[in-house]
Jmol script that loads the backbone (N, CA, C; Angstrom):
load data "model"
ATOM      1  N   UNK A   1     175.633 138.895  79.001  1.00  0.00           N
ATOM      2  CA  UNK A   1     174.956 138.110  80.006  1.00  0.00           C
ATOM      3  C   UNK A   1     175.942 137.792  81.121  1.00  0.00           C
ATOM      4  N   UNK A   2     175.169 138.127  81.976  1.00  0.00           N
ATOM      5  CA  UNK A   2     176.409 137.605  83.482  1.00  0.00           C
ATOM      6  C   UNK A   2     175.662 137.236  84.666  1.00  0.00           C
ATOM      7  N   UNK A   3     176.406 136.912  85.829  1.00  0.00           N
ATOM      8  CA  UNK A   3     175.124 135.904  87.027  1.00  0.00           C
ATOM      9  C   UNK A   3     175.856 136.042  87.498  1.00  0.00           C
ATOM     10  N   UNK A   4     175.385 136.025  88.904  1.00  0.00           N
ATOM     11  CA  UNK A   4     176.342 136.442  89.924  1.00  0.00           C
ATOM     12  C   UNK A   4     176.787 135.138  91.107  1.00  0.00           C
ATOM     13  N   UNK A   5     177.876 135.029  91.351  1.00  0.00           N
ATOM     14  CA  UNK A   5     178.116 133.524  91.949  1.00  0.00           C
ATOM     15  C   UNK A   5     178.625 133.930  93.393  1.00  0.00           C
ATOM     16  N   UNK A   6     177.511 133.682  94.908  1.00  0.00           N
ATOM     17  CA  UNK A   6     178.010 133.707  95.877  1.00  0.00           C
ATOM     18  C   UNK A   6     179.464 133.353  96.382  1.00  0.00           C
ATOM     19  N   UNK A   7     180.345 133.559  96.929  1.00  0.00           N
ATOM     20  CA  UNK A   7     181.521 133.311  97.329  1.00  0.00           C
ATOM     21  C   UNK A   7     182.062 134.192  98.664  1.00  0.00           C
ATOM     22  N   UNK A   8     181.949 133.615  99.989  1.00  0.00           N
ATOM     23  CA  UNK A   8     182.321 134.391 101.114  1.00  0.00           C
ATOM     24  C   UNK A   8     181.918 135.162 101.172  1.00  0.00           C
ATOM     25  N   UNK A   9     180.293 135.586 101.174  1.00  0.00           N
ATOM     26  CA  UNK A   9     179.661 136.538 101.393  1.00  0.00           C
ATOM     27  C   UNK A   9     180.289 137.786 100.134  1.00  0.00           C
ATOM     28  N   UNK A  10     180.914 137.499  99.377  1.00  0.00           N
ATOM     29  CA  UNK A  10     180.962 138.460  98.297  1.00  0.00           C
ATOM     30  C   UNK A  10     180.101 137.878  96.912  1.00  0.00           C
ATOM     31  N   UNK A  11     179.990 138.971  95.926  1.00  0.00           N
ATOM     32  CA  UNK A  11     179.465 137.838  94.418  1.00  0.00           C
ATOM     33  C   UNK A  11     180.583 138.131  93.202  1.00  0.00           C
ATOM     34  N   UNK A  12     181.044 137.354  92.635  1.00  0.00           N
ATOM     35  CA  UNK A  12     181.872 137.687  91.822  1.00  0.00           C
ATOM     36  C   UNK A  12     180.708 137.225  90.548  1.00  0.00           C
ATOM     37  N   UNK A  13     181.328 138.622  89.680  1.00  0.00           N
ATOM     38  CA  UNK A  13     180.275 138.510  88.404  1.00  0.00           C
ATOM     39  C   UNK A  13     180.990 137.740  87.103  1.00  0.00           C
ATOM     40  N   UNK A  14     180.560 136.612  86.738  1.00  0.00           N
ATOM     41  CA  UNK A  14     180.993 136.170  85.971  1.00  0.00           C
ATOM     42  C   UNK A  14     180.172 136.581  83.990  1.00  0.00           C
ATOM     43  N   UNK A  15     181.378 136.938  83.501  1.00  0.00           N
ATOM     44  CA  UNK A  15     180.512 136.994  82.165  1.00  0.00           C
ATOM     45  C   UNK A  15     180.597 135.820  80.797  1.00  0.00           C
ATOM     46  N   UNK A  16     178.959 135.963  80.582  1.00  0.00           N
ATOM     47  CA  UNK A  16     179.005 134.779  79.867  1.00  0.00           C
ATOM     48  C   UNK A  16     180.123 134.600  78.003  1.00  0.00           C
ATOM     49  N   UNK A  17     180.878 133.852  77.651  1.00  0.00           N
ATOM     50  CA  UNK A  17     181.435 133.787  76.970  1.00  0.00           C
ATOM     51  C   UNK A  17     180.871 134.605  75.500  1.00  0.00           C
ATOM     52  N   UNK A  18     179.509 134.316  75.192  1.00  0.00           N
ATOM     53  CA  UNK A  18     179.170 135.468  73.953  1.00  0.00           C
ATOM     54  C   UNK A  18     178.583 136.480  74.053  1.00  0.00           C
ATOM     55  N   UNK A  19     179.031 137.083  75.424  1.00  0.00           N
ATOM     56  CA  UNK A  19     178.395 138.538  75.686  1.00  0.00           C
ATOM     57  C   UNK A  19     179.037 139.483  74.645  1.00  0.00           C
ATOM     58  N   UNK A  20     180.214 139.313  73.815  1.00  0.00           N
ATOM     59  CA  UNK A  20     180.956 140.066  72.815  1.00  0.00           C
ATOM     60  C   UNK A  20     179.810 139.790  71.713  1.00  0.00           C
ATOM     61  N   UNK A  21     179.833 138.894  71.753  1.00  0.00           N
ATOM     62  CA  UNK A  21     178.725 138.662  70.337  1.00  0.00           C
ATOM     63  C   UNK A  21     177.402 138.325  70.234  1.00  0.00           C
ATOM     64  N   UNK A  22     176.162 138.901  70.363  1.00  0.00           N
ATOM     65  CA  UNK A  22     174.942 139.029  70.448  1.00  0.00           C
ATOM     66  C   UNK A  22     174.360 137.606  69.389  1.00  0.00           C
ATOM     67  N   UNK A  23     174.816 138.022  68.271  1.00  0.00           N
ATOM     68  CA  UNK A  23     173.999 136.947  67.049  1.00  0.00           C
ATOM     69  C   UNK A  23     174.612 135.635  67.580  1.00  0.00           C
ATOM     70  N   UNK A  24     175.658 135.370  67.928  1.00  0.00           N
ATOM     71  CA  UNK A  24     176.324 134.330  68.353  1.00  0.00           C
ATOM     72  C   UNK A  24     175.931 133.529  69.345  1.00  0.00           C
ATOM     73  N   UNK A  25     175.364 134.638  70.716  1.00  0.00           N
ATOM     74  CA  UNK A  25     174.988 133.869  71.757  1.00  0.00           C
ATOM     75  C   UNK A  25     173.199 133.458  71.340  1.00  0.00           C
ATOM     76  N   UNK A  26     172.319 134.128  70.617  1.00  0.00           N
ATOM     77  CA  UNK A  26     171.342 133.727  70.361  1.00  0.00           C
ATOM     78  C   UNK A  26     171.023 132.523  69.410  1.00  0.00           C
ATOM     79  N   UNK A  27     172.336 132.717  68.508  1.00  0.00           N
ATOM     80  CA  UNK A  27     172.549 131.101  67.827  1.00  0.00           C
ATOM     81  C   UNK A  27     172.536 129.857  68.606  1.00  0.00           C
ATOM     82  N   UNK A  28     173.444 130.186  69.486  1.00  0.00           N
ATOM     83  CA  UNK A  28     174.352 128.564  70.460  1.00  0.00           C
ATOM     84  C   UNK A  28     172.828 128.666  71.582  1.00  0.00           C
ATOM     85  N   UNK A  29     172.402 129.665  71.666  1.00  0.00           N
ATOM     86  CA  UNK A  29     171.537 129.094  72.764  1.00  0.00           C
ATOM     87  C   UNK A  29     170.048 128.771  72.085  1.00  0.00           C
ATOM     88  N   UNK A  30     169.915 128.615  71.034  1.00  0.00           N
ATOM     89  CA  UNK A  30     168.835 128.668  70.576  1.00  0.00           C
ATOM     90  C   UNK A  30     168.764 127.733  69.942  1.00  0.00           C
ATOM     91  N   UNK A  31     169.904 127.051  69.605  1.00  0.00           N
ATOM     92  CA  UNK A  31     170.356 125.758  69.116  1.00  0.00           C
ATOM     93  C   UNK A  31     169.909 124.880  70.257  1.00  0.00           C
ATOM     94  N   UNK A  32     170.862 125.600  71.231  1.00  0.00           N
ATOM     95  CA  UNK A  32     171.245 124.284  72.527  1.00  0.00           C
ATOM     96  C   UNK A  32     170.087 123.748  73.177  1.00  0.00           C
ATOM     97  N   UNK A  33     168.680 125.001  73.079  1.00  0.00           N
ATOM     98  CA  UNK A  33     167.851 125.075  74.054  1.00  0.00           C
ATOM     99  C   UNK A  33     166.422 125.189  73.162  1.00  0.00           C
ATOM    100  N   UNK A  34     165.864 124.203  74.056  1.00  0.00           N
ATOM    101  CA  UNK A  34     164.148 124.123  72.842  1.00  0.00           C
ATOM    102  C   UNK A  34     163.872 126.225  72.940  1.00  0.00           C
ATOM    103  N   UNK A  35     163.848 126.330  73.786  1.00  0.00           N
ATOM    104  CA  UNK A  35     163.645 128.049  73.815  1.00  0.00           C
ATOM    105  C   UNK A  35     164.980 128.776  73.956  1.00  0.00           C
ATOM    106  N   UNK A  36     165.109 130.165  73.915  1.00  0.00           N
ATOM    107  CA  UNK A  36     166.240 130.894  73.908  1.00  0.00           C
ATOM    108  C   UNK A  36     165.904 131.376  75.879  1.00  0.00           C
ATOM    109  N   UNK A  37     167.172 130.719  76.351  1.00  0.00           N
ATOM    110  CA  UNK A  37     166.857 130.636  77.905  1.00  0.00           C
ATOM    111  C   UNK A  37     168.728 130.310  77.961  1.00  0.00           C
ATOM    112  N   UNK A  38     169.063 131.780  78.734  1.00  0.00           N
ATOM    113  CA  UNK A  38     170.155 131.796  79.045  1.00  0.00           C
ATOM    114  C   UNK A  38     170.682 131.361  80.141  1.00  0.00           C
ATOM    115  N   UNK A  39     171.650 130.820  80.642  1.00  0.00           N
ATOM    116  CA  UNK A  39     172.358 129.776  81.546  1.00  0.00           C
ATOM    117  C   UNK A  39     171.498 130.612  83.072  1.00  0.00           C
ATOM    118  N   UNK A  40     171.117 130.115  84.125  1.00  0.00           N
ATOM    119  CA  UNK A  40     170.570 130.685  85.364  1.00  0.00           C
ATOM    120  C   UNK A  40     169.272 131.494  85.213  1.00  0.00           C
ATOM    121  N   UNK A  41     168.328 131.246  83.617  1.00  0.00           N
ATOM    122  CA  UNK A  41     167.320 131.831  84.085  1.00  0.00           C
ATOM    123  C   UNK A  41     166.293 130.776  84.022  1.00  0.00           C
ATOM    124  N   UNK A  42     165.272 131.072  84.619  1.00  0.00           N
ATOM    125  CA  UNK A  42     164.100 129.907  85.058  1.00  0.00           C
ATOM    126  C   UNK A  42     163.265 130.323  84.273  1.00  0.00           C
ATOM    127  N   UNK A  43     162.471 129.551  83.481  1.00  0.00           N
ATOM    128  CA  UNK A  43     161.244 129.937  82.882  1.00  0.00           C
ATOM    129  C   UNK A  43     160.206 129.976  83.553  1.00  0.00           C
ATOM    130  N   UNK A  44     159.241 130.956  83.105  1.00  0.00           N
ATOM    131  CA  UNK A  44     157.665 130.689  84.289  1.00  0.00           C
ATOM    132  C   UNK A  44     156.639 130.764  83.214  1.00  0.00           C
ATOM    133  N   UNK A  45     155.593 129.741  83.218  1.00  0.00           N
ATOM    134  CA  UNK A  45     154.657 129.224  82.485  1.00  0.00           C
ATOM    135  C   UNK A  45     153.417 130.238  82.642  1.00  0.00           C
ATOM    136  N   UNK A  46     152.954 131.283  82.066  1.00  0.00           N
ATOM    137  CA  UNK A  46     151.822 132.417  81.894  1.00  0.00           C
ATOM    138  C   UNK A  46     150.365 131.522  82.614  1.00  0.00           C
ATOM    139  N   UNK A  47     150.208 131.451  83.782  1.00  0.00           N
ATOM    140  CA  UNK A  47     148.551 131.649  83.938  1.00  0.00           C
ATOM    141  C   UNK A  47     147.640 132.327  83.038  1.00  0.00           C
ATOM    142  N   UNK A  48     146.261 131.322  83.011  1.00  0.00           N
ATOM    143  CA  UNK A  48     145.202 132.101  82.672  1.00  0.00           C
ATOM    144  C   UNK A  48     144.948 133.333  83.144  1.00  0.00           C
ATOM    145  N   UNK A  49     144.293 134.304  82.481  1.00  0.00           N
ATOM    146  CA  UNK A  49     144.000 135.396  82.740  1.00  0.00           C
ATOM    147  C   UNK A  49     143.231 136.366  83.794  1.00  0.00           C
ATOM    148  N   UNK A  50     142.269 135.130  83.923  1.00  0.00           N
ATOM    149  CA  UNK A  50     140.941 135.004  84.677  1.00  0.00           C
ATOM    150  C   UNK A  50     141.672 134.259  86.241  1.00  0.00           C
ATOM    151  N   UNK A  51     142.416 133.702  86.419  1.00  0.00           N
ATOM    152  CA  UNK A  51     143.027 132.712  87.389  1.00  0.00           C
ATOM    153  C   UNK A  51     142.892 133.944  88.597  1.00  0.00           C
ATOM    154  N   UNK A  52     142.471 134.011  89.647  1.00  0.00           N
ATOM    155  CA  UNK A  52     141.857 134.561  91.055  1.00  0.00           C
ATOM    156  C   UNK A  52     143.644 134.714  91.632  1.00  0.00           C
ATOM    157  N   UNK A  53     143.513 135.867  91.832  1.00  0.00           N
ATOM    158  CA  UNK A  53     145.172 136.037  92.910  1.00  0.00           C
ATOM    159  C   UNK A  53     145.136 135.834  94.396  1.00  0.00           C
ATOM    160  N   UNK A  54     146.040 134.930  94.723  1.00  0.00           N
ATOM    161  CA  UNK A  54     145.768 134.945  95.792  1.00  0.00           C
ATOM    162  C   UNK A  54     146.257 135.905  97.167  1.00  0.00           C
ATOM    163  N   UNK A  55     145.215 136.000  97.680  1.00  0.00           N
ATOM    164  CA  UNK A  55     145.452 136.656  99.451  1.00  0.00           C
ATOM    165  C   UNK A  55     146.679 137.399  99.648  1.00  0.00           C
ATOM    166  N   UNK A  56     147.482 137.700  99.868  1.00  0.00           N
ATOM    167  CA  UNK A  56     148.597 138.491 100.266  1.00  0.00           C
ATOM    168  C   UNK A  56     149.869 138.626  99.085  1.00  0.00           C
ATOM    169  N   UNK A  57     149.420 138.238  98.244  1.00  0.00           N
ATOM    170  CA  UNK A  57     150.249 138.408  97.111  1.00  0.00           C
ATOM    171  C   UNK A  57     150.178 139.745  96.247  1.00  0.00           C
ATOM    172  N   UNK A  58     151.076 139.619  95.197  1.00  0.00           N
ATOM    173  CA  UNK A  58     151.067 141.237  94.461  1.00  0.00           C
ATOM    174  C   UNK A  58     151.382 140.613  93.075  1.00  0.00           C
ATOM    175  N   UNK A  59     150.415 140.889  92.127  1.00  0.00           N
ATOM    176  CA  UNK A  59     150.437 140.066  90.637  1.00  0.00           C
ATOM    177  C   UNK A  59     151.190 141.081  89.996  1.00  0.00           C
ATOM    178  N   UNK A  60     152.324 140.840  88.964  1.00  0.00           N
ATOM    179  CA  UNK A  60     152.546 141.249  88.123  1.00  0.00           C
ATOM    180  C   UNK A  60     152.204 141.309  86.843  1.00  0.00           C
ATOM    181  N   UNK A  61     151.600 141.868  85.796  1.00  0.00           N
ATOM    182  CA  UNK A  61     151.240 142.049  84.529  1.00  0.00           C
ATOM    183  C   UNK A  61     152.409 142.126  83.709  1.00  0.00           C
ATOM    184  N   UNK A  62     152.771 141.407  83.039  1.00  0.00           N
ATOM    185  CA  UNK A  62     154.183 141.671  82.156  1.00  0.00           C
ATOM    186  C   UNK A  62     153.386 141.672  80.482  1.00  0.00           C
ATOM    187  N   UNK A  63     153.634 142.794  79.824  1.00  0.00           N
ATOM    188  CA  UNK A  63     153.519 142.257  78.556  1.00  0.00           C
ATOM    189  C   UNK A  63     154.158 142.817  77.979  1.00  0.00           C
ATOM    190  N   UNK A  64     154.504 142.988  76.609  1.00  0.00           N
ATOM    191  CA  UNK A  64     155.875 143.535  75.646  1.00  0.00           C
ATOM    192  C   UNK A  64     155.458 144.025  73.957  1.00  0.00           C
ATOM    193  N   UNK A  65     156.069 144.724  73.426  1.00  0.00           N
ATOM    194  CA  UNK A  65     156.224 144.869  71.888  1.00  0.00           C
ATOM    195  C   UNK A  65     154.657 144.845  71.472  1.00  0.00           C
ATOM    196  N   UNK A  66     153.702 145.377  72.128  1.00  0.00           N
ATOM    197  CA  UNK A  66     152.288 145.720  71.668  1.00  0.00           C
ATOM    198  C   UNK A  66     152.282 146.291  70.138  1.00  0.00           C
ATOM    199  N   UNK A  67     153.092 147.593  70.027  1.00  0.00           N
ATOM    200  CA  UNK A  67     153.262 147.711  68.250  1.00  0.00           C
ATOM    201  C   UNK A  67     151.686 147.954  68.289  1.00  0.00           C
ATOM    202  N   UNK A  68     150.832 149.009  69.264  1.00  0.00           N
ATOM    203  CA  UNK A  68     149.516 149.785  68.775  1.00  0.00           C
ATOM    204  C   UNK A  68     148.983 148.415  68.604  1.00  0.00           C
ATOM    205  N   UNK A  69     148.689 147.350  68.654  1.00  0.00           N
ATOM    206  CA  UNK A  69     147.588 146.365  68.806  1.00  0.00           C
ATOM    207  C   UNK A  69     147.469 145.469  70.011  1.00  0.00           C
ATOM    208  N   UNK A  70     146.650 146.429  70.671  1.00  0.00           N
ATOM    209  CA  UNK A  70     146.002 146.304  72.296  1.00  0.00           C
ATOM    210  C   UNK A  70     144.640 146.084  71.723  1.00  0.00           C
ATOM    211  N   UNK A  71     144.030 146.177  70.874  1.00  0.00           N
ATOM    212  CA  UNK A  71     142.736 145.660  70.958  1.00  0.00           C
ATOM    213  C   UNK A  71     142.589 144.416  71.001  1.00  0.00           C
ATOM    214  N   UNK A  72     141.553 143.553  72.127  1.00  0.00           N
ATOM    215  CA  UNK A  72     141.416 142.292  72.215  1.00  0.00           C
ATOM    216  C   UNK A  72     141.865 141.567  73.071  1.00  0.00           C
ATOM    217  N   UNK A  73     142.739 142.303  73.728  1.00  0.00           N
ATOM    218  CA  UNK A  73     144.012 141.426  74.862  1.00  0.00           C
ATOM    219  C   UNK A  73     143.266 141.276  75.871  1.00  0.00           C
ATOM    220  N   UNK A  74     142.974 140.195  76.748  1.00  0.00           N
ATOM    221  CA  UNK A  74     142.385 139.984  77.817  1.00  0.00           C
ATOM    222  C   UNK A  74     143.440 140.453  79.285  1.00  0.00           C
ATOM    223  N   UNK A  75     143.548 141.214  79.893  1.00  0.00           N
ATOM    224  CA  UNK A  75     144.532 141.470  80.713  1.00  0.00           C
ATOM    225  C   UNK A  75     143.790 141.588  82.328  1.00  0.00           C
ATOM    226  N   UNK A  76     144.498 140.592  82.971  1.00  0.00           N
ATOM    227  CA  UNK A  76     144.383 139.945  83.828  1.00  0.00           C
ATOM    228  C   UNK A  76     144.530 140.995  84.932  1.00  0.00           C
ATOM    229  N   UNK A  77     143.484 140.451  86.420  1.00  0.00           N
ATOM    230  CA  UNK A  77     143.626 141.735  87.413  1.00  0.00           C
ATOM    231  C   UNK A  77     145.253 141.832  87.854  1.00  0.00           C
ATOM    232  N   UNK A  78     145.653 143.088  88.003  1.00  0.00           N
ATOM    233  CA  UNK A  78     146.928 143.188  88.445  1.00  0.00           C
ATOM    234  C   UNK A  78     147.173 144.282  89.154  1.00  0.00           C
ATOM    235  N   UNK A  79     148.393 143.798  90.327  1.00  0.00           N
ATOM    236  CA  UNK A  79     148.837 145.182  91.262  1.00  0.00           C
ATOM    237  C   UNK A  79     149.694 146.309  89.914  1.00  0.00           C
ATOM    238  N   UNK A  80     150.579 145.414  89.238  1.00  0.00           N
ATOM    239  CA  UNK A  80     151.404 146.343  88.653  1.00  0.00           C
ATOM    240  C   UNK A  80     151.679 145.754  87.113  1.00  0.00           C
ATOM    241  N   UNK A  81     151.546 146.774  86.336  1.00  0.00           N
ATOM    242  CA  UNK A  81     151.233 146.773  85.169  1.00  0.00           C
ATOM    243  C   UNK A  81     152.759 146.770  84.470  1.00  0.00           C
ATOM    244  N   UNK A  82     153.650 145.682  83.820  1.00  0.00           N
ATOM    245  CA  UNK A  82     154.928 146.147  83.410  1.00  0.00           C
ATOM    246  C   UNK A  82     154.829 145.681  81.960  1.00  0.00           C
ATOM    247  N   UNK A  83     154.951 147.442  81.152  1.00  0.00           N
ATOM    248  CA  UNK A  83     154.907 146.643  79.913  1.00  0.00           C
ATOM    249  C   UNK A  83     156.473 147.234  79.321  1.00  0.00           C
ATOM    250  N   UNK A  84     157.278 146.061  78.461  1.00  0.00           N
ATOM    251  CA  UNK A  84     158.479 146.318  77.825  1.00  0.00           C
ATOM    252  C   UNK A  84     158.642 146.511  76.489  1.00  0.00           C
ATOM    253  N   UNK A  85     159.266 147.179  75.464  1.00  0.00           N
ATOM    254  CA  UNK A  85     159.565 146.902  74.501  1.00  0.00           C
ATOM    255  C   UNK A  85     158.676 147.970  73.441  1.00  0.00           C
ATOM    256  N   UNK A  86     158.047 147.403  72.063  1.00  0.00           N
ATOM    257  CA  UNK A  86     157.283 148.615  71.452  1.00  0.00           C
ATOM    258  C   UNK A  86     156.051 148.454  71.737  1.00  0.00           C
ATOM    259  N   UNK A  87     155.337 149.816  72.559  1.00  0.00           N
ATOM    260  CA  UNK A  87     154.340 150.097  72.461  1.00  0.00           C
ATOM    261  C   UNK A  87     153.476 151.032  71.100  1.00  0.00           C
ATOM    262  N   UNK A  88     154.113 151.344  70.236  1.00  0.00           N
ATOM    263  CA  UNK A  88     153.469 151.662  68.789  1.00  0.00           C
ATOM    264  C   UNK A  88     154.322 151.170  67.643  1.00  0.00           C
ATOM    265  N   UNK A  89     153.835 151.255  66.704  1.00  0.00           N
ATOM    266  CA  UNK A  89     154.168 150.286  65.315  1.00  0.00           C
ATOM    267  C   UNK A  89     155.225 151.782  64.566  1.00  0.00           C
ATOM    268  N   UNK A  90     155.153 152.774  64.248  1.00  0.00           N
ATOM    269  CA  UNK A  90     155.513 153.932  63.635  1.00  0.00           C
ATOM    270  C   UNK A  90     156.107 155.077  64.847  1.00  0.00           C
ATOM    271  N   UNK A  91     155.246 155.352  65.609  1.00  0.00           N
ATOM    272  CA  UNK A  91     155.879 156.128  67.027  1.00  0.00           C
ATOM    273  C   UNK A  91     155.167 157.420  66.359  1.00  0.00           C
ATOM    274  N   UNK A  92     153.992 157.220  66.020  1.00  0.00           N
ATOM    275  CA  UNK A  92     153.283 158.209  65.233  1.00  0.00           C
ATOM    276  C   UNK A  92     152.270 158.961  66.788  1.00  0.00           C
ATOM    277  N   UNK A  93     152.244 160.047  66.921  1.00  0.00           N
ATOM    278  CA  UNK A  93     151.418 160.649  67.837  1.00  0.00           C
ATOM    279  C   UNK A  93     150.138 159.988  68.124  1.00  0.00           C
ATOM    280  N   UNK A  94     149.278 159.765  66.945  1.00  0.00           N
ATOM    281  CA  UNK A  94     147.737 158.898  67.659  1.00  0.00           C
ATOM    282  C   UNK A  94     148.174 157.904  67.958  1.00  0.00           C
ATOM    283  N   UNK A  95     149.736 157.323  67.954  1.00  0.00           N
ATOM    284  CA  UNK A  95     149.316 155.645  68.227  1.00  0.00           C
ATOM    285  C   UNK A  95     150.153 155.662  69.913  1.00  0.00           C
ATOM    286  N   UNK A  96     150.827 156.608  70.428  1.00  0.00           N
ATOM    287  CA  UNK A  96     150.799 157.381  71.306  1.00  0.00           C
ATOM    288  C   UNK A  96     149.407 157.767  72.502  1.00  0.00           C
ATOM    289  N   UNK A  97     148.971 158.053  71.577  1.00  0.00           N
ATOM    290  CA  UNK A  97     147.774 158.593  72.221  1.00  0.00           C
ATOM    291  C   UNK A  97     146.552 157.445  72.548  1.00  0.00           C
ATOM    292  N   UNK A  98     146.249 156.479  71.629  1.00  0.00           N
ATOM    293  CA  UNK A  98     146.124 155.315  71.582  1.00  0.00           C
ATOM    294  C   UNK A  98     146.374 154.178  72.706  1.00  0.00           C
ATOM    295  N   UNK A  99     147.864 154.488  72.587  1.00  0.00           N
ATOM    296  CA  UNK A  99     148.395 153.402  73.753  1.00  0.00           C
ATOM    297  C   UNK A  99     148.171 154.105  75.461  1.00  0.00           C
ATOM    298  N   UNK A 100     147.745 155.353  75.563  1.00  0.00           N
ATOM    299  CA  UNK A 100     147.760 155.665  76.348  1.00  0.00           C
ATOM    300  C   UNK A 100     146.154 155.833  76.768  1.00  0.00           C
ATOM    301  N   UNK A 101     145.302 155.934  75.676  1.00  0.00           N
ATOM    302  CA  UNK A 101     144.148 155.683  76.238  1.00  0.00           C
ATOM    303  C   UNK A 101     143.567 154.144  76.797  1.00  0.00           C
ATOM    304  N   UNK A 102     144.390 153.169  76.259  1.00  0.00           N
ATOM    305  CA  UNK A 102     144.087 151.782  76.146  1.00  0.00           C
ATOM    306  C   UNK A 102     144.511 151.745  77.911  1.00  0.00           C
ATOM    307  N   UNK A 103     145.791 152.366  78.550  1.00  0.00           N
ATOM    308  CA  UNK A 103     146.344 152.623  79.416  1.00  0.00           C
ATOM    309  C   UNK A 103     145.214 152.544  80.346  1.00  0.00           C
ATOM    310  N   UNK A 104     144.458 154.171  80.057  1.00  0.00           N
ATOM    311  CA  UNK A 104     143.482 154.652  81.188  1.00  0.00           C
ATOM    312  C   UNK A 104     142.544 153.448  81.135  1.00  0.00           C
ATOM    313  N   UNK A 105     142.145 152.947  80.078  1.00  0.00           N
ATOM    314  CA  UNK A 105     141.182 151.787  80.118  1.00  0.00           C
ATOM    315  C   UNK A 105     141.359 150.612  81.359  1.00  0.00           C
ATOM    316  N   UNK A 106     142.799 150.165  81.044  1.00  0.00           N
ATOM    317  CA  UNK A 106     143.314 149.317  82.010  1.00  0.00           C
ATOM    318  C   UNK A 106     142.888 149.654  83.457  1.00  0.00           C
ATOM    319  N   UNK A 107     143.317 150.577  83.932  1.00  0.00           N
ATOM    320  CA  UNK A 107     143.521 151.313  85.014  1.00  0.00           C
ATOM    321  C   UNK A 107     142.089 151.355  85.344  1.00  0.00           C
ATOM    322  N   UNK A 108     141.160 151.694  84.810  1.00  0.00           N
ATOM    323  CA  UNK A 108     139.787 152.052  85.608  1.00  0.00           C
ATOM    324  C   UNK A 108     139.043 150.536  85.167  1.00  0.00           C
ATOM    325  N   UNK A 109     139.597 149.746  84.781  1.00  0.00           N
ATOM    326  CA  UNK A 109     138.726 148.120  84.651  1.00  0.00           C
ATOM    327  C   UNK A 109     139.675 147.512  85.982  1.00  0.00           C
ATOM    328  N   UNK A 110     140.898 147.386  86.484  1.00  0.00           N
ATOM    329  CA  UNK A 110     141.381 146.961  87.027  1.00  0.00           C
ATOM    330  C   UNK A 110     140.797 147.571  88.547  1.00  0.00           C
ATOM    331  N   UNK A 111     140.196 148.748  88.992  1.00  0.00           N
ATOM    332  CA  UNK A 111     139.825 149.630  89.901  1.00  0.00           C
ATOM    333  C   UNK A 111     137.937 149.876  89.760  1.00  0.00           C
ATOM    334  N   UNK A 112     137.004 149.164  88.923  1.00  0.00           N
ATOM    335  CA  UNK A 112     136.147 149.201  89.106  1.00  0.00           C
ATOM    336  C   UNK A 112     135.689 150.217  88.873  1.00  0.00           C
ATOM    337  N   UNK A 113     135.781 151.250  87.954  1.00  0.00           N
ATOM    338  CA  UNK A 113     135.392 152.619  87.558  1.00  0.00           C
ATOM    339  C   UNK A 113     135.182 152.412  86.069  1.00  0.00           C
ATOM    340  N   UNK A 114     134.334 152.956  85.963  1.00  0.00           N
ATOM    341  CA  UNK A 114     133.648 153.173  84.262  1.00  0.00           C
ATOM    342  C   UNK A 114     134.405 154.460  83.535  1.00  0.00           C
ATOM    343  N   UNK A 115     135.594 153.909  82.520  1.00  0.00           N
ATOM    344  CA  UNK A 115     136.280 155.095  81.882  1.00  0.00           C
ATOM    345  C   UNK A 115     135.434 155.613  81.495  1.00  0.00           C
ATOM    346  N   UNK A 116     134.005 155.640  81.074  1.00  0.00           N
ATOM    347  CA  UNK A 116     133.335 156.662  80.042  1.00  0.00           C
ATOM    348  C   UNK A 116     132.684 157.456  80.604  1.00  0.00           C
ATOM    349  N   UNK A 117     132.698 157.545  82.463  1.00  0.00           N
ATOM    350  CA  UNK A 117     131.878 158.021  83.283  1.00  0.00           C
ATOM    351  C   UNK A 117     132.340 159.375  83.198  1.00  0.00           C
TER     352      UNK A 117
END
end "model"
wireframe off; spacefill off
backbone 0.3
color backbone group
């Protein structure tokens, strides 16, 4: 973990003390902190799903570690779709195929087109 600290128009990168040790820094900060929230990052509280975007803005969709269970998820209108982490449980071809049809689903509900057309 590191952050970057303005100084005379340069940034010097400072690194955080348990960047050597992973289990370590998730201990002390997980201790220190009702959530695991590393020194300079801001938390942002998830809107409803349904919540109307406004006017000149560009929504991001963030979601993560699906692990093949996309059925049910209410997913909110969005410019850009960012998903991180596992998208299948095994990395088995249908669940592949799966995550990628759930994909096209997205894509033509977000654009007003009937996937089954």
């Amino acid at each position: 973990m590191a952050h970057g600290i303005p100084s005379q128009g340069k940034v010097t990168i400072t690194v955080d003390e348990y960047s050597s040790n992973p289990t370590q820094a998730f201990t002390h900060y997980n201790i220190n902190q009702s959530r695991f929230q590393p020194p300079h990052v801001h938390m942002v509280d998830p809107i409803p799903y349904d919540t109307p975007k406004p006017a000149g803005h560009t929504r991001f969709v963030c979601v993560s570690d699906t692990h093949s269970r996309t059925d049910g998820i209410q997913m909110p209108y969005g410019d850009i779709l960012l998903h991180t982490g596992d998208f299948t449980e095994l990395g088995l071809p249908s669940e592949v195929k799966k995550f990628n049809d759930w994909l096209d689903l997205v894509f033509h509900c977000q654009h007003g087109r009937n996937p089954n057309a």
